[in-house]
ROTIKE-256918 format. One line per 2 residues: number of its first residue (from 1); their letters; for each residue x, y, z of C-alpha. Coordinates in nm, 2 decimals, m for minus. Example, Ala and Ser with C-alpha at 12.3 -4.5 7.8 and 13.67 -1.06 7.14 Angstrom:
<nodes>
1 = as = 1.23:m0.45:0.78; 1.37:m0.11:0.71 .
</nodes>
This chain:
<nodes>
1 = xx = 11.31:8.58:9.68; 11.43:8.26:9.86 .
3 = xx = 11.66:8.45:10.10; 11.65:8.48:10.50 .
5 = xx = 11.49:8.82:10.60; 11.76:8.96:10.79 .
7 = xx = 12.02:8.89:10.52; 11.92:9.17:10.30 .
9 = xx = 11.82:9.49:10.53; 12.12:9.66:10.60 .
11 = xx = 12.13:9.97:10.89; 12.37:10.25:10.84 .
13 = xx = 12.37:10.51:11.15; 12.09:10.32:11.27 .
15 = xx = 12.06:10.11:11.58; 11.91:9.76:11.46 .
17 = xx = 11.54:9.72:11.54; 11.36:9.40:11.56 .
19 = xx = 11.04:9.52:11.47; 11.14:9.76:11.20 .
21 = xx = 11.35:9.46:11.04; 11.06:9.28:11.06 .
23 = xx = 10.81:9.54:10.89; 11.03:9.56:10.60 .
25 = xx = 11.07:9.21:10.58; 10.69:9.17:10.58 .
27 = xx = 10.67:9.46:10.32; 10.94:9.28:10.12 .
29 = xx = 10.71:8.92:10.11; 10.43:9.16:9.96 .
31 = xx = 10.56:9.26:9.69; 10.58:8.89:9.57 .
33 = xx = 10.21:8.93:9.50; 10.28:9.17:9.23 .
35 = xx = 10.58:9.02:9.09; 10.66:8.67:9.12 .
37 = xx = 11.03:8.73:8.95; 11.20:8.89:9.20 .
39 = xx = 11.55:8.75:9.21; 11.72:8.97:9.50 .
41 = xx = 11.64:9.24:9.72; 11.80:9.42:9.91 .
43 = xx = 11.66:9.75:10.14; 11.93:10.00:10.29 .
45 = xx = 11.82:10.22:10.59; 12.05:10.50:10.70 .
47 = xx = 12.06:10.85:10.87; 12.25:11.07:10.65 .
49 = xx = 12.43:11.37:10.82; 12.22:11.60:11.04 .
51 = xx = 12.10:11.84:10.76; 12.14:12.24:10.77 .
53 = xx = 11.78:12.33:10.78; 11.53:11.97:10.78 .
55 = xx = 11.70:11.83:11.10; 11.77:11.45:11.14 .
57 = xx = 11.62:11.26:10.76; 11.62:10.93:10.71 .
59 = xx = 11.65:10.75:10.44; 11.51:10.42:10.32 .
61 = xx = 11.65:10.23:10.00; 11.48:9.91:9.84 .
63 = xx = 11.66:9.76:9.54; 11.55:9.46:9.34 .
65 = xx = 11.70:9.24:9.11; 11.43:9.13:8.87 .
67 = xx = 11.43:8.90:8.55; 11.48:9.26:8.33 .
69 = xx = 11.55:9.57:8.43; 11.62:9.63:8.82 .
71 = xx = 11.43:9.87:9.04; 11.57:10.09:9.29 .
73 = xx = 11.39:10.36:9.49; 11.49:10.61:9.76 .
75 = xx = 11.27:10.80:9.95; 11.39:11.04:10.25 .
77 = xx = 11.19:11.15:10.55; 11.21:11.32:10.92 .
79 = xx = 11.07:10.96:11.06; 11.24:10.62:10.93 .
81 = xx = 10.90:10.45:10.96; 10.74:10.71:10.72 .
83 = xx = 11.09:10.69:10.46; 11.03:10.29:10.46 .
85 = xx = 10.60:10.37:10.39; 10.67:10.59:10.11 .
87 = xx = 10.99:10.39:9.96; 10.77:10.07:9.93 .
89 = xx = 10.46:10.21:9.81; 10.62:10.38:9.53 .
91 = xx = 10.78:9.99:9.45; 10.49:9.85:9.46 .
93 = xx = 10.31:10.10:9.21; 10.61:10.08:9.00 .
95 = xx = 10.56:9.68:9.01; 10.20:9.72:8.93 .
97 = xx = 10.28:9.95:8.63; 10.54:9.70:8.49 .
99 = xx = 10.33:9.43:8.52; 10.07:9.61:8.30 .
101 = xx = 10.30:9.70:8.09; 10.42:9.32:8.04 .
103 = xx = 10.06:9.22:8.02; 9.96:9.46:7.73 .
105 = xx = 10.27:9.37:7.54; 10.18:8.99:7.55 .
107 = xx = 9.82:9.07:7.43; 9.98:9.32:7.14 .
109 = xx = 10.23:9.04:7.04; 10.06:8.90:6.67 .
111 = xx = 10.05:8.47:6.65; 10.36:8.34:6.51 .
113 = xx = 10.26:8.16:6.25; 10.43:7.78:6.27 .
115 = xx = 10.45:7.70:5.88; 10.66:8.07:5.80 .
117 = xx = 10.90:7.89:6.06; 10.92:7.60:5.84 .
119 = x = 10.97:7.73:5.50 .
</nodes>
């Protein structure tokens, strides 16, 4: 993940905030300690509609483009702090997980035997 932090956090019904750019951005450098192939990200934070019967939610959106399969998750909250909390703690466990899963494949592979190659 190579790109500025600003570039990729996009506000929808949101007033921009310094400080909330820059937690996600922080969050966003993190989760390069669990996966080193990140090629984009991007998070999305937005105040849907005034809802019926919760009142005001937020929602907070972090998609990543990795070598693979891409992760997106969406989490929704009455605080925009506690949506962006939730939404990257459930990326990183799903990071960890496929990183296990990655790791026990590798160890399940069987040698490849050079001369079957050959003949």
């Amino acid at each position: 993940m190579k790109s500025a932090p600003y570039d990729n956090i996009v506000f929808r019904d949101i007033d921009k905030s310094a400080a909330l750019a820059d937690t996600v951005s922080r969050k966003l450098h993190k989760l390069e300690r669990y996966c080193g192939d990140i090629i984009r990200s991007r998070v999305v934070l937005e105040a849907p509609h005034h809802h019926k019967h919760k009142g005001k939610q937020y929602k907070a959106s972090v998609e990543l483009a990795l070598s693979g399969a891409p992760v997106t998750i969406t989490n929704e909250s009455d605080s925009i702090h506690r949506a962006v909390n939730a939404a990257f703690n459930s990326v990183e466990r799903r990071l960890k997980e496929l990183g296990e899963r990655r790791k026990s494949r590798r160890h399940q592979m069987p040698p490849v035997d050079a001369q079957t190659d050959e003949q």
